[in-house]
C-alpha positions as CSV (number, residue, x, y, z in Angstrom):
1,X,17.1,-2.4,-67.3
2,X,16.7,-5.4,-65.1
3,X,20.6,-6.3,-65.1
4,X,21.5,-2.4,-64.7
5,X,19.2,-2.6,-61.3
6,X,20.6,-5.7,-60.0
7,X,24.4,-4.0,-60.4
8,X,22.8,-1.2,-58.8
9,X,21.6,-3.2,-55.7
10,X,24.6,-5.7,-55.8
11,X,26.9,-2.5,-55.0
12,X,25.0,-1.1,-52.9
13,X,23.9,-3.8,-50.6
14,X,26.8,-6.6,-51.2
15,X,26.6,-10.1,-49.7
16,X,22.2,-9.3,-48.8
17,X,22.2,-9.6,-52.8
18,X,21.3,-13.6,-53.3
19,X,20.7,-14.0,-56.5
20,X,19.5,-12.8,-60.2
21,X,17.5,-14.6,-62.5
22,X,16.5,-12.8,-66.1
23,X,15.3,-15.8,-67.4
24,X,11.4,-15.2,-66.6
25,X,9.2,-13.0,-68.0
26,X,9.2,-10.7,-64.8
27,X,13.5,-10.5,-63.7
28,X,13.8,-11.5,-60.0
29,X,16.2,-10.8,-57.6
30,X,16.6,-13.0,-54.2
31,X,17.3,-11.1,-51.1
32,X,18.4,-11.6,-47.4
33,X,15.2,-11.6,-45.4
34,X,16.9,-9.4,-43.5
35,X,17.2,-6.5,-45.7
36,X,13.9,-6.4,-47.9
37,X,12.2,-3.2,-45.9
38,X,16.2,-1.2,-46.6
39,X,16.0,-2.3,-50.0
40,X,12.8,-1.4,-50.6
41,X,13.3,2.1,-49.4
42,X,16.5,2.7,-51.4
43,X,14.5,1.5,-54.6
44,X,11.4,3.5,-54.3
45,X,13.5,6.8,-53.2
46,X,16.6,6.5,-55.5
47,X,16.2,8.6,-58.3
48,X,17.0,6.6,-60.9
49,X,14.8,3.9,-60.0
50,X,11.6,5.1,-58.7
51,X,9.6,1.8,-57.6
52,X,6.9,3.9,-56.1
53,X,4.5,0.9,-56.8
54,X,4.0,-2.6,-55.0
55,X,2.1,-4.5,-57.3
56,X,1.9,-7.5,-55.2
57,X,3.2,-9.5,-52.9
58,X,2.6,-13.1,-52.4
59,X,3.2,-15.9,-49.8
60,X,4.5,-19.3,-51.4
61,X,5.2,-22.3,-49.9
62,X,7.4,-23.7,-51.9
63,X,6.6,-27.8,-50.7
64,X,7.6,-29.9,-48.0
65,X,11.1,-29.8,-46.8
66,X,11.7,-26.6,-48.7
67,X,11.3,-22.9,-47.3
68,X,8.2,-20.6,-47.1
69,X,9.1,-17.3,-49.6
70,X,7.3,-14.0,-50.1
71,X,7.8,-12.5,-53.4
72,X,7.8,-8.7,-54.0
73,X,6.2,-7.5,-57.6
74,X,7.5,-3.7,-58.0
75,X,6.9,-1.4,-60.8
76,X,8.2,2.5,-61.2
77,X,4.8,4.2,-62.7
78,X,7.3,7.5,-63.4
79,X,10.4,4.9,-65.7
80,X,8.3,2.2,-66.7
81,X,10.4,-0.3,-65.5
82,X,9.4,-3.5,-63.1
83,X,11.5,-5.9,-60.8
84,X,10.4,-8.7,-58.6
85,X,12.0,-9.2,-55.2
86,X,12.0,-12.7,-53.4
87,X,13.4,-14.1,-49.7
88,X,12.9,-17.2,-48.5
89,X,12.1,-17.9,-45.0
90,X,12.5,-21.2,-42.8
91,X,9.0,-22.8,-42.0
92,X,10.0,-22.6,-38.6
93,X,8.6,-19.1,-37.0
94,X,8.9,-17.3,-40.9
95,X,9.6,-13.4,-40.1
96,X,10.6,-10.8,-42.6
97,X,11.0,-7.2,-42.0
98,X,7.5,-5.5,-43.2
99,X,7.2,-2.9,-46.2
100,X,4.0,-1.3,-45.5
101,X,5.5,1.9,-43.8
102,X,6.9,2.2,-47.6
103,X,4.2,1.4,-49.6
104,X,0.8,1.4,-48.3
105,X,-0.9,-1.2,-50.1
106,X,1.6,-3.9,-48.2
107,X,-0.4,-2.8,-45.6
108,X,-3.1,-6.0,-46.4
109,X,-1.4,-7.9,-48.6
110,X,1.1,-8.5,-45.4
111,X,-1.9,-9.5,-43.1
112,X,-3.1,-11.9,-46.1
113,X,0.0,-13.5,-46.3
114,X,0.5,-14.0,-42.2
115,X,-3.1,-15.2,-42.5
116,X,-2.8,-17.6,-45.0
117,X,0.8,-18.5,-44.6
118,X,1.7,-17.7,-41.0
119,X,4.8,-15.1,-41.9
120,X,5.3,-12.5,-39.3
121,X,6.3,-8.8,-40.7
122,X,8.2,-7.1,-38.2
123,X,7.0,-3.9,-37.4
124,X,3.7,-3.7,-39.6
125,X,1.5,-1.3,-38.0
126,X,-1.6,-3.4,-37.7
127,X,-0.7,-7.3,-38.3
128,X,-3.2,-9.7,-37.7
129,X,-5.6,-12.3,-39.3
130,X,-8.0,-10.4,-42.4
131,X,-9.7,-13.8,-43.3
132,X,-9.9,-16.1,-40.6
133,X,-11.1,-15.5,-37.3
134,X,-8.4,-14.5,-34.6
135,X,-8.9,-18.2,-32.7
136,X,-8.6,-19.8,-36.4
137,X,-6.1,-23.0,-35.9
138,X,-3.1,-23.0,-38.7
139,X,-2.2,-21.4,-41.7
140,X,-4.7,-22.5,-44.8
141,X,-2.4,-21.7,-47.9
142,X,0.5,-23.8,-46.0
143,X,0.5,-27.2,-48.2
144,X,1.5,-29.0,-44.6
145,X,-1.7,-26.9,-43.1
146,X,-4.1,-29.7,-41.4
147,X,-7.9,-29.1,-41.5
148,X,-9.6,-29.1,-38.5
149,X,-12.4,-31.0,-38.2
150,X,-14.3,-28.4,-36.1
151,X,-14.5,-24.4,-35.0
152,X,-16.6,-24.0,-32.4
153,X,-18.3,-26.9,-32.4
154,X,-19.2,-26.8,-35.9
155,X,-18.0,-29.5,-38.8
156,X,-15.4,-27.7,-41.0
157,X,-17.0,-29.6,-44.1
158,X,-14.4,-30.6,-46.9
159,X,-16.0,-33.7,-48.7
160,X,-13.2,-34.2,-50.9
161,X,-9.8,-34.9,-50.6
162,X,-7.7,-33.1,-52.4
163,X,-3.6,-34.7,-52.1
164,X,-2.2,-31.1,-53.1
165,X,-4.3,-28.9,-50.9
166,X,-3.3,-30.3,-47.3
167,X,-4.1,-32.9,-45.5
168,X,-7.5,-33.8,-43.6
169,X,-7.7,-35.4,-40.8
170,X,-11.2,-37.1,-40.8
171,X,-13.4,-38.6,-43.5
172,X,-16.2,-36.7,-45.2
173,X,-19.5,-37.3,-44.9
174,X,-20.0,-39.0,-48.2
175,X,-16.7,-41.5,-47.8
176,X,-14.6,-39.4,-50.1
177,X,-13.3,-40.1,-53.4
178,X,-13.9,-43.1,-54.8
179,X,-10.9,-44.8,-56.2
């Protein structure tokens, strides 16, 4: 089924189809930023496909140099069949066209991701931070993010330093790790 939806979506939307990998568990298929809120509505109302569930969606940051992506995990409840979406975004001012006026449960997992990863969705009806405070400096899940020392006057403690979960920009209070 995964190769009939692709040829489905490669008609229908052309040059916005990127690429098709069936060579995971889960087939993806990379989009056009541009068009991921279009092809999400021709999905979940075309009759023969049905994705009337968002299972998830993610922010990844795919390492330094490389882009920022959001991947899309759809499943039709009524045909039994699932599809993952991706885009990739520039790390520069990330912006995709949002889903949640399609299927509701976006709704947070959009404001996670622009919370965590900094990626705007254009036209969600309520985006802003769910985790971190509205004044909160950076993007946490961003593996170029840079802990701040202090909110408000307060030590952000992180006593360890951790190479593959950001960089800090101060010692901890116990020196670190010991080499």
């Amino acid at each position: 089924m995964p190769t009939e939806i692709y040829a489905r979506m490669r008609a229908r939307f052309a040059g916005q189809i990127l690429e098709f990998d069936e060579s995971t568990l889960n087939a993806s298929i990379k989009l056009a930023p541009a068009v991921v809120a279009e092809v999400g509505r021709y999905l979940k109302d075309d009759a023969d496909l049905q994705f009337n569930y968002l299972m998830c969606l993610s922010g990844v940051d795919y390492g330094a140099g490389k882009p920022l992506g959001v991947v899309y995990h759809l499943q039709s409840m009524t045909l039994t069949h699932q599809i993952v979406l991706k885009v990739e975004l520039p790390r520069e001012s990330p912006s995709v066209p949002s889903v949640a006026l399609i299927w509701r449960t976006a709704d947070w997992h959009e404001r996670e991701v622009y919370d965590l990863f900094g990626i705007r969705f254009e036209e969600h009806p309520d985006l802003r931070r769910i985790f971190l405070p509205d004044d909160w400096e950076g993007h946490p899940l961003r593996k170029d993010y840079v802990v701040q020392e202090f909110y408000h006057d307060i030590r952000v403690p992180f006593p360890d330093l951790d190479p593959d979960r950001g960089t800090y920009v101060f010692g901890s209070p116990g020196g670190g790790k010991q080499s």
